[in-house]
C-alpha positions as CSV (number, residue, x, y, z in Angstrom):
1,X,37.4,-1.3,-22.1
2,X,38.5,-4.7,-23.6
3,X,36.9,-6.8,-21.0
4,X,33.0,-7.0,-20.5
5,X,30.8,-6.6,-17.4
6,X,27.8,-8.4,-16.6
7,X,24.6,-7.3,-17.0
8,X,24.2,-6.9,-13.3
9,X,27.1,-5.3,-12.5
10,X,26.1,-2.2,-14.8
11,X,22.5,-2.1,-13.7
12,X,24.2,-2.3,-10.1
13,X,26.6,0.8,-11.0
14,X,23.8,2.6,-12.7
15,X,21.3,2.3,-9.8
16,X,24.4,3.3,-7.2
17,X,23.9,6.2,-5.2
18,X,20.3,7.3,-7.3
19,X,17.4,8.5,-4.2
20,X,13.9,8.7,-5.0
21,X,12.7,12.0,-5.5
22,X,11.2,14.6,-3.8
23,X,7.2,14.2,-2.4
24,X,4.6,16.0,-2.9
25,X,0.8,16.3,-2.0
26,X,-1.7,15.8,-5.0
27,X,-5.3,15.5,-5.1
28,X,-6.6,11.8,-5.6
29,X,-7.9,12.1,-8.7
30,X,-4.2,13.5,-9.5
31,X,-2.5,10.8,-8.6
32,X,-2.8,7.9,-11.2
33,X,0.6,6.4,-11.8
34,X,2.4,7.7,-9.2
35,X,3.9,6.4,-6.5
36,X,2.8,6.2,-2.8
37,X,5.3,7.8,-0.4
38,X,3.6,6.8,2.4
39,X,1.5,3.9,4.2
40,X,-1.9,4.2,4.0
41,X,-4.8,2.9,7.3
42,X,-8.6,2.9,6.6
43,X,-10.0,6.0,7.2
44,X,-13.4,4.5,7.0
45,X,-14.7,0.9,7.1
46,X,-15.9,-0.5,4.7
47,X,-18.9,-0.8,4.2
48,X,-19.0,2.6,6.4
49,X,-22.4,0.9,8.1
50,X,-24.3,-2.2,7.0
51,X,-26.3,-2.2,4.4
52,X,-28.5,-4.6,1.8
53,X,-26.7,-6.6,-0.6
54,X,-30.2,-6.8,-2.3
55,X,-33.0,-5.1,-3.9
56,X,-36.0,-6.4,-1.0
57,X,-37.0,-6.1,1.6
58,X,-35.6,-5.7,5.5
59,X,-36.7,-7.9,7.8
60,X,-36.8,-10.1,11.1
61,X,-35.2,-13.6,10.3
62,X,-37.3,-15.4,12.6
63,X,-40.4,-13.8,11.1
64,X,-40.0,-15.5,8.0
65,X,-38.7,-19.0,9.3
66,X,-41.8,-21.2,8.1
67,X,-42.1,-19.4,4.7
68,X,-42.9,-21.2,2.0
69,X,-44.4,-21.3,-1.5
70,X,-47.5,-23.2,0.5
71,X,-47.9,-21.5,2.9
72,X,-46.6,-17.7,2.8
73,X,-45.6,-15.9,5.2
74,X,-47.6,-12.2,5.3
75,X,-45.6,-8.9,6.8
76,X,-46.6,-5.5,6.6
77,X,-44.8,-2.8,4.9
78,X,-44.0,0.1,6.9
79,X,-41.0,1.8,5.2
80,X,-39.2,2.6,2.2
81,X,-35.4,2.7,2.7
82,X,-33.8,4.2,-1.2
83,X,-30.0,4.2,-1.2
84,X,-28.3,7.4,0.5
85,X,-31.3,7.7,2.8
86,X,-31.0,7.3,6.5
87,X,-33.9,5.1,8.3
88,X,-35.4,6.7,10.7
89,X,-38.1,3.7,11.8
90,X,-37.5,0.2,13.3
91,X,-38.7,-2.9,12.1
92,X,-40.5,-4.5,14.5
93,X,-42.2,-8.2,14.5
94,X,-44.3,-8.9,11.9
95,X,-43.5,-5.8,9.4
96,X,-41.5,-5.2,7.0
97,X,-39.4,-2.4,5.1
98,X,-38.3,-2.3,1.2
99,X,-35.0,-1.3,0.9
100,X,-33.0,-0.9,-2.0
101,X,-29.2,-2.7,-2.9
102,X,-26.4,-0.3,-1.0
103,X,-29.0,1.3,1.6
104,X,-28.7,1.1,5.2
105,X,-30.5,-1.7,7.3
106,X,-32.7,-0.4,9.7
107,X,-32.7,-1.1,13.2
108,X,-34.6,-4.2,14.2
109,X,-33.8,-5.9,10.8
110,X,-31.1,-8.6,10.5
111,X,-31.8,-10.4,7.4
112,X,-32.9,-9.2,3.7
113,X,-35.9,-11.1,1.5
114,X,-34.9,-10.7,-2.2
115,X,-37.9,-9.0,-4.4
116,X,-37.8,-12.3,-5.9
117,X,-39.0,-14.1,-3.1
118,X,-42.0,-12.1,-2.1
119,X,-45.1,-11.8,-4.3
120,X,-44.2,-8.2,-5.6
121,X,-42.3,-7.8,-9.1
122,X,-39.3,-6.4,-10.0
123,X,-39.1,-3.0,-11.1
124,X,-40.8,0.2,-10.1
125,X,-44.0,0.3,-8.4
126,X,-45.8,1.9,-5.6
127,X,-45.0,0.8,-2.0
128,X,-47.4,-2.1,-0.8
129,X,-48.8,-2.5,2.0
130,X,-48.3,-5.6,2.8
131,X,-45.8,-8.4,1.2
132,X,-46.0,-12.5,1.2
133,X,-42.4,-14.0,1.8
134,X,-42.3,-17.7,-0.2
135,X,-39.0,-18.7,1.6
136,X,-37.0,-18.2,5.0
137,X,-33.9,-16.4,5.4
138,X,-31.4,-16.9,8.2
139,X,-30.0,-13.9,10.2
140,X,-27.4,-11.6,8.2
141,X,-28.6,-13.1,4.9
142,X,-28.2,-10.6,2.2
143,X,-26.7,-8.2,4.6
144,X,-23.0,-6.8,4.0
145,X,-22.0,-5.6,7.7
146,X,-19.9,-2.4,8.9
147,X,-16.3,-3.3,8.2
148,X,-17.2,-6.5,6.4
149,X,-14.4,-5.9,3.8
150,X,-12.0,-3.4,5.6
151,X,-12.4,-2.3,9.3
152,X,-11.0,1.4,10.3
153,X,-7.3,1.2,11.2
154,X,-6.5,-1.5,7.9
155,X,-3.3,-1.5,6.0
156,X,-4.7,-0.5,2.5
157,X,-2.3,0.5,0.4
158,X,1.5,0.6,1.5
159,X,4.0,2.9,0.7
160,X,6.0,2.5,-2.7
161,X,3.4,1.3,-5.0
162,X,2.5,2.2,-7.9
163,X,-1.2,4.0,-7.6
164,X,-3.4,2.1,-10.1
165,X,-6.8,2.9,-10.7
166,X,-8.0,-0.3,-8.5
167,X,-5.7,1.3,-6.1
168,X,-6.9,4.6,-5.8
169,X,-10.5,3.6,-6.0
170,X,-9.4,1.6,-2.8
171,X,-8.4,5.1,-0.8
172,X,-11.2,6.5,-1.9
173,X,-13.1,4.3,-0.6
174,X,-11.6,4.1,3.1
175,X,-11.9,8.3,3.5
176,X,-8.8,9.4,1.5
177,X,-8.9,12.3,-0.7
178,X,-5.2,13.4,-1.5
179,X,-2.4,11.9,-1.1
180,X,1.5,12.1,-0.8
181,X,3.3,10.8,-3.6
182,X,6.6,11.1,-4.8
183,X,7.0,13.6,-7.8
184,X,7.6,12.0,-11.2
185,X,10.6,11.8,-12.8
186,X,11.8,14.4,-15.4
187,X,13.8,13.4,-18.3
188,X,15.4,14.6,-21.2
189,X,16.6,13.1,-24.1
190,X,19.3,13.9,-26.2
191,X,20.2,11.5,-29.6
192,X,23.6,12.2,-30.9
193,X,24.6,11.9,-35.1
194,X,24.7,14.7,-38.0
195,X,23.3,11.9,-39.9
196,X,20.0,12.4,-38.2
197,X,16.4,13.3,-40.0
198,X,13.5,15.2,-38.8
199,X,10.7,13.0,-39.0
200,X,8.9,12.9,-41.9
201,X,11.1,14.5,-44.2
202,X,13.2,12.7,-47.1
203,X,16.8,12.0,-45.4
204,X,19.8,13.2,-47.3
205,X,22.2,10.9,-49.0
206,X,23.8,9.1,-45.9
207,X,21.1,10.1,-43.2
208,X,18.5,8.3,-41.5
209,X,15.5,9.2,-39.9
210,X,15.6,10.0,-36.3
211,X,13.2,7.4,-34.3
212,X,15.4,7.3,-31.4
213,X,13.7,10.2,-29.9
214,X,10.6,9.6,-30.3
215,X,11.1,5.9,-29.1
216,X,12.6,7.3,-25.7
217,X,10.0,9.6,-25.1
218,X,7.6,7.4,-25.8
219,X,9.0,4.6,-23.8
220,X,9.1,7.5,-20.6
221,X,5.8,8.3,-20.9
222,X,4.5,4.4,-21.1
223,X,6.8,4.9,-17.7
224,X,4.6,6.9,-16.1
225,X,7.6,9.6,-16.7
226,X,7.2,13.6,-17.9
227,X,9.8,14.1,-21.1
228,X,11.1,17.2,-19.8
229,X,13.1,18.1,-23.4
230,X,13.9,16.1,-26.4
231,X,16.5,17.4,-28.9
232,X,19.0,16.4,-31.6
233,X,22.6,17.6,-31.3
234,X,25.4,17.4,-34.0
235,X,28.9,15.1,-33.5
236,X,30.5,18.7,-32.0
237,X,31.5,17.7,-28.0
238,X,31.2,21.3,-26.9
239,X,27.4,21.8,-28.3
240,X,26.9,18.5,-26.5
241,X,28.6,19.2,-23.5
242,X,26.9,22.4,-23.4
243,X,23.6,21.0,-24.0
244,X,23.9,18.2,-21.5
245,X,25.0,21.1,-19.1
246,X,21.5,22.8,-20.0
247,X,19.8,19.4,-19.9
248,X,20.7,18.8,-16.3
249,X,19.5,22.2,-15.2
250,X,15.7,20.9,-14.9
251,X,16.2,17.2,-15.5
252,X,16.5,14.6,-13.2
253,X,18.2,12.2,-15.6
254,X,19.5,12.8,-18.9
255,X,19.5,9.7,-21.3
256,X,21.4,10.1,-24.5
257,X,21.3,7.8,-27.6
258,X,24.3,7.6,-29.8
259,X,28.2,8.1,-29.3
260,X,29.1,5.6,-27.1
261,X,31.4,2.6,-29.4
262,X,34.7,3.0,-30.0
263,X,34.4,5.1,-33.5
264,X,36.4,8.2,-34.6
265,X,32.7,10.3,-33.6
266,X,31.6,9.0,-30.9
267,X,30.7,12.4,-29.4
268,X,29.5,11.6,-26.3
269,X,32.2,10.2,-24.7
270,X,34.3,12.9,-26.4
271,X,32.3,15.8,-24.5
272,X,32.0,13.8,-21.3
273,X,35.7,13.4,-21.0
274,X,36.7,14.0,-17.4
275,X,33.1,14.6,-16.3
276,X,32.7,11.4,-14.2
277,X,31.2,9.2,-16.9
278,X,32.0,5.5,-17.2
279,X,31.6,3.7,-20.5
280,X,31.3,-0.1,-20.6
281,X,30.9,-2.8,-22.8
282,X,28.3,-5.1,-21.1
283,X,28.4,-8.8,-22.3
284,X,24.9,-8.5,-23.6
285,X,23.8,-8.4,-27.3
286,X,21.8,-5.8,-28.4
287,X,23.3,-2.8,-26.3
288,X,27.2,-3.9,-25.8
289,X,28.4,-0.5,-25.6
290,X,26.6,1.4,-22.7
291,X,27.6,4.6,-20.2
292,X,26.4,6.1,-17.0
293,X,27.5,8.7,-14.5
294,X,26.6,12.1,-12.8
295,X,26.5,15.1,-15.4
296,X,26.6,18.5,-13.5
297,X,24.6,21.4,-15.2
298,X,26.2,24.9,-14.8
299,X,24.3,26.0,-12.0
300,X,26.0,23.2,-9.8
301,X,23.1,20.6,-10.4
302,X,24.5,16.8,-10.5
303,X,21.7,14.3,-12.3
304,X,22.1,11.0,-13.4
305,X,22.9,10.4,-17.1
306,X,22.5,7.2,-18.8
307,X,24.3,7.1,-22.5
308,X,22.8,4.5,-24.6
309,X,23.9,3.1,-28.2
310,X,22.8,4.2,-31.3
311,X,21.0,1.7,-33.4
312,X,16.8,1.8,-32.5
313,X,16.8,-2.3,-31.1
314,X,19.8,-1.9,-28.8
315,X,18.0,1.3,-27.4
316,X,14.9,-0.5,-27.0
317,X,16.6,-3.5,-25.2
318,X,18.8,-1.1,-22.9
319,X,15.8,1.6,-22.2
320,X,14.7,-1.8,-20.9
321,X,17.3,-2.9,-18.7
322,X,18.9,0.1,-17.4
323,X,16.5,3.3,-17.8
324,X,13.4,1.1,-16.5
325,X,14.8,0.4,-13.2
326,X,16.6,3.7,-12.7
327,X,13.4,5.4,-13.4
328,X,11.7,3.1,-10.6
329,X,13.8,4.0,-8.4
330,X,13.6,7.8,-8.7
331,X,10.1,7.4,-8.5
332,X,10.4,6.1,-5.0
333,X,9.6,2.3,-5.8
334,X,12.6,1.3,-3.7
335,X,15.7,-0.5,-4.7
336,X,14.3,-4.1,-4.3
337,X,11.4,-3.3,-7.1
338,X,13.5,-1.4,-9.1
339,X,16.1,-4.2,-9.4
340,X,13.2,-6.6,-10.3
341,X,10.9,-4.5,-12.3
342,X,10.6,-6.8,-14.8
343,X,8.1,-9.9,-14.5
344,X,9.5,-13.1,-15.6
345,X,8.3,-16.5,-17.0
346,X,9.4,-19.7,-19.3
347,X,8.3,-19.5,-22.8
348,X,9.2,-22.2,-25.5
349,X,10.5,-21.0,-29.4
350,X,8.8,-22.6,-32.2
351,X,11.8,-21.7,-34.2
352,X,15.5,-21.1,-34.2
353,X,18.3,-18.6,-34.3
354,X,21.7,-17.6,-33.6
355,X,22.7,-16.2,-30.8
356,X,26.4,-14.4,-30.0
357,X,28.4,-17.0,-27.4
358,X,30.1,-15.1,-24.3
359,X,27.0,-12.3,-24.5
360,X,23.4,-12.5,-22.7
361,X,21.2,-12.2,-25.8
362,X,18.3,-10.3,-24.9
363,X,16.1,-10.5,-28.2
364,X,12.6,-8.8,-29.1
365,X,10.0,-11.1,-29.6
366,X,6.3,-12.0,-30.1
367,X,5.1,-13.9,-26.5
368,X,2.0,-15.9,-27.6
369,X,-0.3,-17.8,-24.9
370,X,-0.9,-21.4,-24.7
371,X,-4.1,-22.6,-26.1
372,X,-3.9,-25.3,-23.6
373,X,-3.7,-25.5,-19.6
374,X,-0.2,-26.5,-18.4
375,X,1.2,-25.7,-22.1
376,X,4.0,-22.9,-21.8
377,X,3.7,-19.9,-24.1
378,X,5.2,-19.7,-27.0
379,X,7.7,-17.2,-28.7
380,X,8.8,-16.1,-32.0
381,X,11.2,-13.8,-33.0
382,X,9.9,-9.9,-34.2
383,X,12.3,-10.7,-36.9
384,X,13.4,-13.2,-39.2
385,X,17.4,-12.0,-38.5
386,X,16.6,-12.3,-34.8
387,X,17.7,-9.3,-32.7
388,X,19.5,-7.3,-35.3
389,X,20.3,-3.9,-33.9
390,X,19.2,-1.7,-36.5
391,X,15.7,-3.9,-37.4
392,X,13.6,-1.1,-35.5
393,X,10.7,-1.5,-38.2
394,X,9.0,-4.5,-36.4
395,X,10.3,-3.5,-32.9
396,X,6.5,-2.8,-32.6
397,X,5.5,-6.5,-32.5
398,X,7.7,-7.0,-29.1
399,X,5.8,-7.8,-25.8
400,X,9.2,-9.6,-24.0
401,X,12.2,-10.1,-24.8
402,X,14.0,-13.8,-24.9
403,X,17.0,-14.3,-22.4
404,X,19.6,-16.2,-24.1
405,X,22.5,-17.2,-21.8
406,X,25.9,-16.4,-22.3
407,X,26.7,-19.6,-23.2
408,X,24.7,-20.5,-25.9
409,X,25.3,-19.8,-29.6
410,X,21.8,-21.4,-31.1
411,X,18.6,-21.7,-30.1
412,X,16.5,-24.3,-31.4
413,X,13.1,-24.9,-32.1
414,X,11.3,-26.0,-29.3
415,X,13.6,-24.7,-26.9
416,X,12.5,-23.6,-23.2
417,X,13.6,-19.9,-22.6
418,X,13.1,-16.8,-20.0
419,X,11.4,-14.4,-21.2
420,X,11.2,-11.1,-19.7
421,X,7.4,-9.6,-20.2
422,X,7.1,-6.0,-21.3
């Protein structure tokens, strides 16, 4: 315990030996946030048969090829084509159809006048009987093909993504209506400390209020995550280690906040003595002192259990690091995304701070845009003290956090940093 381990050596332990979950089959609409266990092909093409990009009307291109405002170009009308109905006529030389944005071309017809070339106005009206066409359109003009976009047999969406909205729209689109996705992860959380508060009531001489929990399961369900229990234990290893026990009985990880430095009540790794658990200190500031390991519920069970410090930031900051990319994983993103979940960019500081030589600094801050091209963004600290542990009060104002390397023990103003983007 007296030497530190790199970052990536604990997120390497803590991701060791963790599988994605189990798969299940869930109805489309069902399936936002989840992730895609398997590859998906078009179904469909799409369009699923060609259609007008236009509100017009179908016609033949070389009908129309010495239109002009001069001298117009006259066509009868001999169909109207809405969207979702079928033609059932063809257009043959000299005629015309109107046909509406998203129906299907009829046969004969290879090109599509606008409204707003022809001598009839927009809007609703009666069908005419016949149409003048002020300008020429080549062939396929205002026409989106079959398979223009995706033909059938198309890689759409491959497996171990993350099932966005765009995403799902996407399957829809190509024929799909469920899909098999791996089930989401079930946690529970567990903070550790008889000085703990309910929230919202008026803490007793020595206690604080308990935000820890409601951070976590906040932070799991921003995940995409279910929060399968979220308690409060005392500084008593056996209710702990009991609890944990129950914990890993539905769970399929347990993250616990609290009891984990090298103090005289540092429950958890009291309890989890000779269960397997490994406590480190990681050379990274907030969130030196950190744990990890298999905790087996009564019942024979074995989950993965990440133990996390106490204080709000360095829960925050680890949650970030470690439970972020665990979580990925179990969801069935695959080891390479859930090593690099985390996009990454430069960012400058407009101000400076200390920062703890030998440790990574990983600090909470505000990422601003540049106002001009080519500029890099711009950071700033969530709070005057810099990454304090316990200032959990503007933890809110955080969308990345500043990488500080090991080596440096300042940061000045104007300073080029990697930020990590929340």
């Amino acid at each position: 315990m007296s030497s530190m381990i790199t970052v990536e050596d604990h997120l390497s332990q803590v991701l060791t030996g963790a599988q994605a979950l189990p798969t299940e089959t869930r109805p489309i609409a069902d399936c936002h946030g989840f992730v895609l266990a398997t590859d998906c092909a078009a179904r469909l093409a799409v369009p699923p048969f060609t259609n007008s990009a236009m509100d017009g009307f179908a016609v033949i291109a070389d009908d129309v090829a010495a239109a002009s405002k001069d001298t117009p170009v006259q066509l009868r009308v001999t169909a109207d084509i809405p969207a979702g109905a079928a033609p059932d006529s063809e257009v043959v030389a000299g005629t015309a159809q109107r046909i509406m944005t998203g129906a299907m071309l009829p046969a004969g017809a290879n090109a599509v006048v606008p409204v707003e070339l022809t001598n009839i106005p927009a809007g609703p009206h009666e069908l005419p009987e016949t149409i003048e066409v002020y300008e020429p359109v080549t062939p396929g003009r205002h026409v989106r093909s079959i398979g223009d976009d995706v033909a059938v047999g198309a890689e759409i969406v491959t497996a171990g993504t993350r099932l966005s909205a765009a995403a799902l729209s996407s399957l829809v689109s190509v024929g799909y209506g469920e899909l098999e996705v791996y089930r989401r992860p079930r946690v529970a959380v567990l903070a550790t400390g008889e000085e703990l508060a309910e929230p919202g009531e008026t803490p007793a001489p020595g206690h604080i209020p308990d935000s820890n929990t409601t951070l976590v399961a906040g932070l799991l369900r921003e995940a995409d995550c279910e929060v399968a229990r979220v308690a409060r234990t005392g500084d008593t290893p056996a209710d702990l280690f009991a609890a944990l026990q129950d914990a890993a009985a539905s769970a399929d990880l347990v993250i616990t906040t609290g009891g984990v430095s090298a103090g005289a009540y540092d429950v958890v790794k009291e309890a989890t003595a000779g269960a397997g658990i490994t406590f480190s200190k990681v050379a990274m500031q907030p969130g030196k002192p950190q744990g990890h390991g298999l905790i087996e519920a009564a019942n024979g069970r074995r989950v993965p259990m990440l133990c996390l410090p106490g204080n709000p930031v360095s829960v925050f900051v680890s949650f970030q690091m470690f439970a972020r990319p665990i979580l990925a994983l179990l969801a069935g993103q695959g080891l390479a995304a859930a090593t690099h979940i985390h996009a990454r960019r430069m960012a400058t500081t407009t101000v400076g701070w200390k920062a703890p030589a030998g440790r990574r600094q990983l600090a909470p801050v505000r990422l601003t845009e540049a106002e001009r091209p080519g500029d890099l963004p711009t950071i700033i600290p969530t709070h005057r003290l810099g990454s304090g542990s316990h200032l959990v009060a503007s933890l809110h104002k955080a969308n990345a956090l500043a990488v500080v390397p090991e080596e440096t023990d300042e940061v000045a103003p104007w300073d080029v940093l990697e930020v990590i983007e929340l």
